[in-house]
C-alpha positions as semicolon CSV with decimal commas, in nm:
position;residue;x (nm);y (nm);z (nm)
1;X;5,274;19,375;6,407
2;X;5,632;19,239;6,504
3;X;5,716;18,935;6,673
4;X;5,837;19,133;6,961
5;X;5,522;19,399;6,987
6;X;5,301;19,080;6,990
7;X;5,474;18,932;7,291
8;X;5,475;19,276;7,474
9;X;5,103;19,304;7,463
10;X;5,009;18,999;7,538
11;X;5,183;19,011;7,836
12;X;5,084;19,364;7,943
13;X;4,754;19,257;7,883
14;X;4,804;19,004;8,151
15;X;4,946;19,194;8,390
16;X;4,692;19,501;8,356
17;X;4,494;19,252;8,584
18;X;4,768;19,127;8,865
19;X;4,787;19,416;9,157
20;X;5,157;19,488;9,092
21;X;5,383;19,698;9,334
22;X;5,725;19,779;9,206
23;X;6,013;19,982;9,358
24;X;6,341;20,014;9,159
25;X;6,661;20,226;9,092
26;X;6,478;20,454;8,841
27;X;6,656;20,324;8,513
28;X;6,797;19,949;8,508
29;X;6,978;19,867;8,186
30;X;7,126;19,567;8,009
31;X;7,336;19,299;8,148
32;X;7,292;19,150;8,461
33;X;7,354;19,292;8,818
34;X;7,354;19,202;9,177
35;X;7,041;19,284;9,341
36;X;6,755;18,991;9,421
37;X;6,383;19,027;9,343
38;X;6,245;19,071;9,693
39;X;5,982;18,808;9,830
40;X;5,685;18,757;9,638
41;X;5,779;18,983;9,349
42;X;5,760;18,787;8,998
43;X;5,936;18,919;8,716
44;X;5,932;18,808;8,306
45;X;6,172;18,917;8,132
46;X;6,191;18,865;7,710
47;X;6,401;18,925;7,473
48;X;6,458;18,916;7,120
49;X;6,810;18,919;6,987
50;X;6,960;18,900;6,674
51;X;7,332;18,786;6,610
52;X;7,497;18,807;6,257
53;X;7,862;18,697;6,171
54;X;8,021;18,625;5,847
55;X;8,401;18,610;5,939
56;X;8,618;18,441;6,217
57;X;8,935;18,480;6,416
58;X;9,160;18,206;6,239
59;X;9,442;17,983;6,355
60;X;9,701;17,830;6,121
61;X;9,556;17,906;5,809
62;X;9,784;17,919;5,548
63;X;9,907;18,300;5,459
64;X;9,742;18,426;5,756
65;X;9,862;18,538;6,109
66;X;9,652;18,331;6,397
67;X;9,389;18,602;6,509
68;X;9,348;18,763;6,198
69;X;8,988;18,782;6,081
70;X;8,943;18,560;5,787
71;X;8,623;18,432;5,613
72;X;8,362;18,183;5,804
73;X;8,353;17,946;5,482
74;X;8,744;17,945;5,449
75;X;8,758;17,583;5,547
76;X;8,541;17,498;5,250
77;X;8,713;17,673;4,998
78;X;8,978;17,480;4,872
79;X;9,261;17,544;4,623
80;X;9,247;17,149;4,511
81;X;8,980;16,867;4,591
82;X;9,196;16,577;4,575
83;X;9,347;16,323;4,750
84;X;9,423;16,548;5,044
85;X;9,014;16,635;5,085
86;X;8,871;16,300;4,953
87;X;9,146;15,998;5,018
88;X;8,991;15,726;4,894
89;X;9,070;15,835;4,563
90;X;9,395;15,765;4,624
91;X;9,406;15,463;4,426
92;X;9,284;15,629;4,145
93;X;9,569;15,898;4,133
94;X;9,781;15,601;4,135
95;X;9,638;15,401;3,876
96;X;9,658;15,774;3,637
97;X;9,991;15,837;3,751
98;X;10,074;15,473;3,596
99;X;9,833;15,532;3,306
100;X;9,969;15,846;3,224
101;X;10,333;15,784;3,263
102;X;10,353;16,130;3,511
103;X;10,490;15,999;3,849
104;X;10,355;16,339;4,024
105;X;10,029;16,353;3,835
106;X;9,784;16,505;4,108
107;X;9,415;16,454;4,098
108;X;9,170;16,743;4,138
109;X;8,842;16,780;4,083
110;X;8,902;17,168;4,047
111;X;8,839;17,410;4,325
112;X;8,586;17,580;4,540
113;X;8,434;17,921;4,700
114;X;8,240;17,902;4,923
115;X;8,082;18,207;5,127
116;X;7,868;18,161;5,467
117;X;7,707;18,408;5,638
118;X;7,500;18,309;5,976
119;X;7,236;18,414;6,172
120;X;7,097;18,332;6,516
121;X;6,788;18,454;6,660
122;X;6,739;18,414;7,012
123;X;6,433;18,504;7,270
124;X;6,472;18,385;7,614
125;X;6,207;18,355;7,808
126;X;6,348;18,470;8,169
127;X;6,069;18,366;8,446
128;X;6,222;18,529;8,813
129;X;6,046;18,533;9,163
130;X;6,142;18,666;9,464
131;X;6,164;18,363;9,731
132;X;6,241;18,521;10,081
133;X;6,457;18,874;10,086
134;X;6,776;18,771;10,019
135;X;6,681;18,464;9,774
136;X;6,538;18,469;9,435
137;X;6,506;18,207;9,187
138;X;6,510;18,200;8,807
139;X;6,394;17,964;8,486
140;X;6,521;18,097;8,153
141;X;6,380;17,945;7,793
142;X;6,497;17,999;7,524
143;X;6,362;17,962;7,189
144;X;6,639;17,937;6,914
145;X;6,569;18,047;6,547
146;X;6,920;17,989;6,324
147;X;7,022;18,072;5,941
148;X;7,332;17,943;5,809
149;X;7,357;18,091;5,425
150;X;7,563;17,943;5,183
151;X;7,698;18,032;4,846
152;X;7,876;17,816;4,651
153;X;8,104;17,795;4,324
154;X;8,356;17,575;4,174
155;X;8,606;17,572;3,914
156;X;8,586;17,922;3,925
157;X;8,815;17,913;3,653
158;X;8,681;17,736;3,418
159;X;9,003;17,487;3,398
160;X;9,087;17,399;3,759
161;X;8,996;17,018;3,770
162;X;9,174;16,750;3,552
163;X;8,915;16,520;3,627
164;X;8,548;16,492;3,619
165;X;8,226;16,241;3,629
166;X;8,266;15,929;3,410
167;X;8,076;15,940;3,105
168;X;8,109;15,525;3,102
169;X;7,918;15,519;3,390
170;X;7,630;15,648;3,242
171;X;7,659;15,696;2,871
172;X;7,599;15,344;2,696
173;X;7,805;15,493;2,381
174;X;8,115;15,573;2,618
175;X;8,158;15,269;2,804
176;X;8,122;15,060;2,466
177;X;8,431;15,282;2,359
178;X;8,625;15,140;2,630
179;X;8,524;14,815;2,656
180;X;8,615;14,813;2,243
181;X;8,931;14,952;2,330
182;X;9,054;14,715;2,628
183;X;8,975;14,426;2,368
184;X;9,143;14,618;2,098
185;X;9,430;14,553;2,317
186;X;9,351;14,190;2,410
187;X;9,329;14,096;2,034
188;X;9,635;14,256;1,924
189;X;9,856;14,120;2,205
190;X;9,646;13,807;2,159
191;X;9,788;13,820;1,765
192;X;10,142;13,902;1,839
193;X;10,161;13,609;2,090
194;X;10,049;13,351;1,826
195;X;10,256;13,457;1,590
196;X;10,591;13,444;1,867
197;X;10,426;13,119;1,906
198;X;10,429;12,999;1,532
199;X;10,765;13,106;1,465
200;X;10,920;12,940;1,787
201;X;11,233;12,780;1,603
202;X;11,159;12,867;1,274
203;X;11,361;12,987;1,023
204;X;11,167;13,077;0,744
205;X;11,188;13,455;0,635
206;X;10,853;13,570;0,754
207;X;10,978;13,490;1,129
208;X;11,340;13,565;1,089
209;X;11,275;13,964;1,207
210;X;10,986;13,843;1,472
211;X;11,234;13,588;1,625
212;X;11,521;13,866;1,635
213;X;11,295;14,082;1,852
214;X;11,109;13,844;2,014
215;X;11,244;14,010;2,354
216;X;11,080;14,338;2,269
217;X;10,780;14,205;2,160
218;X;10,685;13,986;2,462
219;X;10,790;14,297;2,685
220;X;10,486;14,488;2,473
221;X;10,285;14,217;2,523
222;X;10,329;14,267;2,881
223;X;10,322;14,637;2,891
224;X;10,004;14,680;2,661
225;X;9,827;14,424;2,815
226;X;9,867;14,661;3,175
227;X;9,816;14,885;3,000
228;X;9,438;14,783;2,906
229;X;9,435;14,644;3,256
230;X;9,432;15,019;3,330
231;X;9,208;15,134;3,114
232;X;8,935;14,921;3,212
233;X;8,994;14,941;3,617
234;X;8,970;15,303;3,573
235;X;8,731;15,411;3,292
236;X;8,528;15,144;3,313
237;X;8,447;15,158;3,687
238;X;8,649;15,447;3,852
239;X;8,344;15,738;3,935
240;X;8,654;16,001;3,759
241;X;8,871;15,992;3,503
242;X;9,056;16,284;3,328
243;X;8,842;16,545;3,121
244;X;8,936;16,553;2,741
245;X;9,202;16,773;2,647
246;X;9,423;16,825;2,958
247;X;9,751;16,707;3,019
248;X;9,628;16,334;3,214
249;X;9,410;16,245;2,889
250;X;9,640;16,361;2,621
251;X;9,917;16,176;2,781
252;X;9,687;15,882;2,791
253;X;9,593;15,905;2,410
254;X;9,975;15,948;2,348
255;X;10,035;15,607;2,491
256;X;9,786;15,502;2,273
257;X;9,918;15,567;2,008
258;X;10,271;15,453;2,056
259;X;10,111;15,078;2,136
260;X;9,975;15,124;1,839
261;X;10,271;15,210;1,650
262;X;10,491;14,953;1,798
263;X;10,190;14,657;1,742
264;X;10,199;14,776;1,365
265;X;10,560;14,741;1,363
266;X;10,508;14,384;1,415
267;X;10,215;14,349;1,178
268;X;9,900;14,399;1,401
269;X;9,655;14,646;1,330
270;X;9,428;14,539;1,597
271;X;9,412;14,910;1,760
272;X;9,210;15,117;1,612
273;X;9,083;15,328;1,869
274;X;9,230;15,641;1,994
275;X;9,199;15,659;2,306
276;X;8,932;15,597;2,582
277;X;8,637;15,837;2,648
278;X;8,694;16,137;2,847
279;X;8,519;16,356;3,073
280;X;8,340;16,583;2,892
281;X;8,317;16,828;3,136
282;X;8,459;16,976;3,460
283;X;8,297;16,977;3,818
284;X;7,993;17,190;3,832
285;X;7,789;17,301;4,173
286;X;7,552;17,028;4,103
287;X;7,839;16,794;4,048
288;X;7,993;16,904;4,395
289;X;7,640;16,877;4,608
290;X;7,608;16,492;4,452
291;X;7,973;16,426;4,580
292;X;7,891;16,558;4,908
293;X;7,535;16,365;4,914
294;X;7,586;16,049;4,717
295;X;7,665;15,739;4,952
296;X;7,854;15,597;4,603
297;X;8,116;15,905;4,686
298;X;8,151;15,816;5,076
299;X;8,024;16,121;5,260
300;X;7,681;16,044;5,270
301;X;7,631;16,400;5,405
302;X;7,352;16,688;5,366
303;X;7,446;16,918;5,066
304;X;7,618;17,251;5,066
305;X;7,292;17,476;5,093
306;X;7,144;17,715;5,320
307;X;6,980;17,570;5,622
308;X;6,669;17,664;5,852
309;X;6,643;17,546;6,218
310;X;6,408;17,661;6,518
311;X;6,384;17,441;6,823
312;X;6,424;17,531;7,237
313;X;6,803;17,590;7,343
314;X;6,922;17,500;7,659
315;X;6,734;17,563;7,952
316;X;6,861;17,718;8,224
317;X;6,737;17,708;8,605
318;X;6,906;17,828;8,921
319;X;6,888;18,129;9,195
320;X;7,060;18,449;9,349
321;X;7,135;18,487;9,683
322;X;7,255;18,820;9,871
323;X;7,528;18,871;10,074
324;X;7,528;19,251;10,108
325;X;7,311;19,550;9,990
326;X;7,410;19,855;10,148
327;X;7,102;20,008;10,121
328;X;6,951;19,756;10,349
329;X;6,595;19,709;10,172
330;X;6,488;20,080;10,164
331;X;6,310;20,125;9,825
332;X;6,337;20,545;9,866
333;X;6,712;20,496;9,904
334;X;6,755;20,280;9,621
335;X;6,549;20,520;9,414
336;X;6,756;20,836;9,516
337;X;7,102;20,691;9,580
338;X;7,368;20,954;9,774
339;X;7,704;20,885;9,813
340;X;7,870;20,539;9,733
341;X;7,653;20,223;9,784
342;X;7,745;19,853;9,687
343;X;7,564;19,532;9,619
344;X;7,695;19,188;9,655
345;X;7,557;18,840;9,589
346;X;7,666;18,499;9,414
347;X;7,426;18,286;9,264
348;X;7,445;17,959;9,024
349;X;7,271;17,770;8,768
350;X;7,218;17,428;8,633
351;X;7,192;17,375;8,209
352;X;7,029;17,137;8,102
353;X;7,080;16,986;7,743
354;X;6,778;17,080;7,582
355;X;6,899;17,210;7,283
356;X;7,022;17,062;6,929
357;X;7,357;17,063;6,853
358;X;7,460;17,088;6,486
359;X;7,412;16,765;6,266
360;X;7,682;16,542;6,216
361;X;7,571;16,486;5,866
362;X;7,538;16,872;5,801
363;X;7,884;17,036;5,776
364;X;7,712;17,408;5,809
365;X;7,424;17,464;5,963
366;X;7,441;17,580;6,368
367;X;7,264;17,424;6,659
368;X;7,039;17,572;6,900
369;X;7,259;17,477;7,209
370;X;7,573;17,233;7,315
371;X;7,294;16,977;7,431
372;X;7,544;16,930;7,762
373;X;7,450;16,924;8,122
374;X;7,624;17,232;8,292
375;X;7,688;17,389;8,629
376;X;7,772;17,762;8,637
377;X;7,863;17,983;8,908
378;X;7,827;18,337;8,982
379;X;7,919;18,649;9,142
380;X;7,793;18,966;9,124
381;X;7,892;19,341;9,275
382;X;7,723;19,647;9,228
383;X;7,852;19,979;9,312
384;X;7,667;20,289;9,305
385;X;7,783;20,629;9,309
386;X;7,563;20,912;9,367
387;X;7,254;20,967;9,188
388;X;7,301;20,909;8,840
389;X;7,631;20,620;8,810
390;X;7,644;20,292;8,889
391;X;7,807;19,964;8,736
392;X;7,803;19,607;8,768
393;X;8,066;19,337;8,781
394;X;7,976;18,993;8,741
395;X;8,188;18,708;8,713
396;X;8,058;18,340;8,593
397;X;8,219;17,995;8,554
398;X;8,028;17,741;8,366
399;X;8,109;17,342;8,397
400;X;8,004;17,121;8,116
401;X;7,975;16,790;8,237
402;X;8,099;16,504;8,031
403;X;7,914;16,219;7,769
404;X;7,885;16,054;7,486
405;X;7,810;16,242;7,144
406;X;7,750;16,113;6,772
407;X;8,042;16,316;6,548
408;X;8,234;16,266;6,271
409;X;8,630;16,224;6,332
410;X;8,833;16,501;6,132
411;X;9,211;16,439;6,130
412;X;9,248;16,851;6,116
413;X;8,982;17,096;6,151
414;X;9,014;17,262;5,785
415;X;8,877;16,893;5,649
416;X;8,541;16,911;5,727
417;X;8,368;16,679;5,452
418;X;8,423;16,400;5,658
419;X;8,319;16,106;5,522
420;X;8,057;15,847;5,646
421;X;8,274;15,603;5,838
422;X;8,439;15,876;6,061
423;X;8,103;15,910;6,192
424;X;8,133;15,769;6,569
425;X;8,031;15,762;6,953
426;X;8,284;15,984;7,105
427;X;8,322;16,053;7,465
428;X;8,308;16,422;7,505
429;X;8,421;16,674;7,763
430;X;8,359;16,994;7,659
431;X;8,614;17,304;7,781
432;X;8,524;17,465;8,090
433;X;8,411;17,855;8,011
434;X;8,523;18,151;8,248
435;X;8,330;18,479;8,153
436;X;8,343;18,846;8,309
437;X;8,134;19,146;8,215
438;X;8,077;19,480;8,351
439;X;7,798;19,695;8,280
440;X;7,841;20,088;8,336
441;X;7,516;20,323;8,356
442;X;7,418;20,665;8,351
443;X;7,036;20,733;8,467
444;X;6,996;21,069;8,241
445;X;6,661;21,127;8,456
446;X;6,346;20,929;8,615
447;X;6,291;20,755;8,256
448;X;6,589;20,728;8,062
449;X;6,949;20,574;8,124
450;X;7,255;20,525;7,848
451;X;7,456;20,197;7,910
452;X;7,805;20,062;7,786
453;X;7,865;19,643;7,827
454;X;8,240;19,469;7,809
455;X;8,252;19,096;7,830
456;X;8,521;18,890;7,806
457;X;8,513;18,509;7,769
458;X;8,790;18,198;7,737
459;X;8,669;17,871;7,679
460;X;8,925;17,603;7,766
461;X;8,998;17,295;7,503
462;X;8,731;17,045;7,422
463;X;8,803;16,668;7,528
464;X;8,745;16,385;7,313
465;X;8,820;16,065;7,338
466;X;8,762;15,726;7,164
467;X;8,963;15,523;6,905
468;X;8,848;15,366;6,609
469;X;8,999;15,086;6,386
470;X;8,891;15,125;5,997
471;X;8,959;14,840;5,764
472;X;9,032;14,913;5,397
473;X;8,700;14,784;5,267
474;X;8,537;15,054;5,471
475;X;8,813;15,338;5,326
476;X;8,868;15,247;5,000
477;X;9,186;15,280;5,037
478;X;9,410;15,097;5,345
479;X;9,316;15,010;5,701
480;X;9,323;15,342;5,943
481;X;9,302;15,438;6,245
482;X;9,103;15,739;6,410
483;X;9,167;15,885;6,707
484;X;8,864;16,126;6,825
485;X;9,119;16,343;7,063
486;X;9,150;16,512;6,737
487;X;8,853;16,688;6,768
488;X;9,007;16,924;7,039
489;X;9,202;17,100;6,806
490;X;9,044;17,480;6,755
491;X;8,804;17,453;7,064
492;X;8,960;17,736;7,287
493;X;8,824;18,031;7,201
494;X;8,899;18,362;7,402
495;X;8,649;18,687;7,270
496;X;8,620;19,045;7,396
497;X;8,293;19,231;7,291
498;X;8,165;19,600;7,362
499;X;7,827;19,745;7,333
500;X;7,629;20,009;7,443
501;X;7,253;20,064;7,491
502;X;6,973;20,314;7,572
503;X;6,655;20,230;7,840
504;X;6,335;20,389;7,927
505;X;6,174;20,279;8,227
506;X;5,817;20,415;8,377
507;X;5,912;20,214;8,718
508;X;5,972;20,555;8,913
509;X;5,629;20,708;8,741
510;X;5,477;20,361;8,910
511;X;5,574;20,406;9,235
512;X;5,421;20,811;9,243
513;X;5,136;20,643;9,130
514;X;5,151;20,791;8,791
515;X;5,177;20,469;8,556
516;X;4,973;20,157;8,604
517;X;5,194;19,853;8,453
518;X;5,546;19,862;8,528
519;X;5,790;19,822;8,262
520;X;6,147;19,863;8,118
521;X;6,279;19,836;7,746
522;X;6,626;19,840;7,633
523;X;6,798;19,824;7,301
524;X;7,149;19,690;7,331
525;X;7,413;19,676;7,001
526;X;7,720;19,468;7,077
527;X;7,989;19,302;6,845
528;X;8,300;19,089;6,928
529;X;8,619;19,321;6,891
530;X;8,900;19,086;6,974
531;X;8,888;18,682;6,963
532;X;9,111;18,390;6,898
533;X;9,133;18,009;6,892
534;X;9,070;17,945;6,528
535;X;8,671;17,939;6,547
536;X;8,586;18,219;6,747
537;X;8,341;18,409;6,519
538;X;8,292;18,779;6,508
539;X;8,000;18,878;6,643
540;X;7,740;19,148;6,560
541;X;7,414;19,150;6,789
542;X;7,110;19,362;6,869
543;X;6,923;19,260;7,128
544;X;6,556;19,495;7,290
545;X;6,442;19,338;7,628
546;X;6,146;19,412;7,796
547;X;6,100;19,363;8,180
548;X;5,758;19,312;8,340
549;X;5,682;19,324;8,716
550;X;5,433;19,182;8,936
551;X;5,341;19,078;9,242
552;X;5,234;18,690;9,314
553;X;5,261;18,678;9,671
554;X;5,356;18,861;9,978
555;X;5,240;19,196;10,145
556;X;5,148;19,514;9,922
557;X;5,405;19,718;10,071
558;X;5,723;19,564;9,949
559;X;5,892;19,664;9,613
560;X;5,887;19,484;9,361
561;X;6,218;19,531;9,214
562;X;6,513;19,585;9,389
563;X;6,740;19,730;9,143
């Protein structure tokens, strides 16, 4: 039995025992409206709704028009990891570029693909009551159930990266090729400086050539000897160094070789080596994850997998009030609406910050909420025309209220492997959300109604603020400074979505007696047609609701929905 069938019986089961009285509009529908649960009348409401999205509406990507759908992992699949994605190996490009002799050597550790696909899984718990006639009150819980799946590849090539894991850093037989190496170099300029030293002022014929280049030869002392300087900062400690065979290692071995040359000019056959040991092999998935996880690498962050997470979302608790119903309380007229008939009502909620919001050491997996306090208003208008057509207009404005929030500090949003010491305390103000939806619906008879939904939604800029000194021992790489107002950028979003839905309702059959527990279920398919801001995600989402009536309190006579 499903999830959803268990929940339905279980509470039908319940409420085969409470002496329920319900009067309605025939068919309801989904979306919300503007009538109020009349006193005493208690109504649950569930639902279980699944959202999917894979792609987003993008802003400044590169070769794309802002608004154009793009993929949901584009911000993870990069052209080049180098110094761009991962500066504090900045200092190592340098010490190649000087290594190599190639002034505009770039690093990269190759390239990546990286495909996510999410999924969110929501069922609210809505708890209503009727307080007096025109006032009703309201507790929603929901219980959040999110899949973030990831795929990913690198050096899809086979020959992206020019650099790759050290193999002196844990192969005994590769750093003792270096370390030979460097003192390959020591000894030979070691050599050629005696002998400049033995043939200061001498004449004999065995110095006569050494003291006529004696200006060349100390500058190779000089050169060599940073040279080896080199070659020990960076293949004896640095956690890359260029894979054998491409263009950084070849030039290396090249300069190798001419030391060695010009040292034999001069006698010394110290060098024998020819070159220093390579990477053997390019980056590789597993190679990526222990970039992204290691705390040697700097991110210190939760690898690149799929993630699992179920935990309460943000619970919501407020009421409805009515200002107008022109049917004035009659249950028959609501039942068999003539002529043109209007509801109105406002109502508000507070949110309160019971849900998870994403990990700052995760750079995929979704929350269950925005763990903020929030006020939201609301207004509501129903209009009603004849029997069978009526539609809803509803109009909310939600208020996040500001604090303090753990993140990590991107300078621009498409560089999300942060690493560990952009992790601060930010203060954080996030944008205020305006949100309309209308909801038209047919009633096709006593049982069954067709709905359509449009909602439209802008979110105004997130606010963050704090500033953050970084000193170079922390980096790697320089002192910095990081400014958390960054963190606005791409947090407007603006989305339309459609849908459209079918109901069956025995609510009418309950009130001629002729059904003993009643209920409604609707099946609603929606999807976001039109977005924008950069991380607005298109949405697809099912959603079946079931509502349940009953009466807690009050005389036996009133309705128990007034819909």
């Amino acid at each position: 039995m499903s999830r959803s069938a268990k929940l339905f019986f279980a509470t039908a089961a319940f409420l085969l025992f409470s002496g329920a009285t319900a009067g309605a509009q025939r068919v309801l529908g989904p979306g919300d409206d503007a009538a109020v649960l009349p006193t005493g009348v208690f109504r649950l409401r569930i639902l279980d709704q699944w959202t999917s999205f894979d792609q987003r509406y993008g802003k400044g990507t590169p070769g794309r028009a802002d608004g154009a759908l793009e993929p949901l992992g584009v911000d993870f699949t990069l052209d080049t990891i180098g110094v761009t994605v991962f500066p504090n190996t900045a200092n190592l490009q340098a010490g190649l570029r000087s290594l190599t002799g190639m002034p505009n050597f770039g690093l990269t550790l190759g390239n990546t693909v990286v495909k996510l696909r999410d999924r969110v899984t929501a069922i609210p718990f809505v708890f209503e009551a009727g307080i007096t006639k025109r006032f009703s009150m309201g507790l929603v819980v929901p219980y959040i159930m999110t899949h973030s799946g990831v795929s990913l590849d690198v050096n899809t090539a086979g020959n992206n990266g020019n650099v790759g894991f050290n193999p002196a850093l844990a192969v005994p037989a590769a750093f003792a090729q270096d370390t030979a190496l460097v003192n390959q170099f020591s000894r030979a300029a070691a050599t050629l400086s005696a002998s400049l030293a033995a043939c200061q002022g001498q004449t004999i014929p065995q110095c006569t050539a050494l003291n006529a280049s004696r200006t060349t030869a100390n500058s190779l002392i000089a050169s060599s000897s940073a040279f080896a300087g080199g070659i020990s900062q960076i293949y004896t400690g640095s956690p890359f160094v260029p894979v054998t065979n491409t263009e950084a290692q070849l030039a290396i071995e090249a300069r190798v070789a001419g030391f060695k040359s010009l040292y034999q000019s001069f006698g010394v056959n110290a060098i024998t080596s020819n070159g220093p040991f390579a990477a053997q092999n390019r980056l590789t998935v597993t190679d990526a994850q222990k970039i992204v996880t290691n705390p040697a690498f700097g991110v210190s962050g939760a690898p690149l997998e799929s993630v699992d997470r179920s935990h309460i979302g943000d619970i919501d608790f407020g009421g409805k009030f009515e200002l107008f119903d022109s049917f004035n309380g009659e249950t028959e007229r609501r039942m068999s609406p003539e002529g043109l008939n209007a509801r109105l009502a406002i109502g508000g909620i507070v949110r309160f910050p019971t849900g998870q919001i994403e990990s700052d050491d995760n750079f995929i997996d979704i929350g269950t909420g925005r763990k903020a306090f929030a006020v939201e208003g609301r207004v509501f208008t129903d209009v009603l025309v004849g029997r069978h057509f009526w539609q809803s207009f509803i109009v909310r404005y939600n208020h996040p209220l500001a604090d303090k929030e753990t993140m990590r500090i991107i300078d621009r949003p498409d560089l999300e492997l942060a690493p560990l010491y952009r992790r601060q305390v930010v203060n954080r103000a996030l944008g205020n959300t305006l949100e309309f939806e209308t909801n038209p619906r047919w009633v096709l008879n006593d049982f069954f109604a067709v709905s359509g939904q449009y909602i439209y939604r802008h979110k105004s800029e997130d606010h963050y603020t704090g500033t953050f000194n970084i000193p170079g021992a922390t980096t790697g790489y320089g002192d910095i400074t990081i400014n958390a107002a960054t963190l606005n950028l791409e947090t407007e979003q603006t989305e339309s979505r459609f849908g459209g839905g079918l109901s069956f309702s025995n609510i009418y059959a309950f009130e001629q007696g002729k059904a003993k527990i009643p209920f409604e279920v609707t099946f609603l398919h929606q999807q976001t047609t039109r977005g924008s801001g950069g991380n607005q995600p298109k949405f697809f989402t099912d959603q079946i609701q079931l509502r349940l009536y009953a009466r807690i309190f009050g005389g036996s006579d009133a309705p128990a929905a007034k819909k």
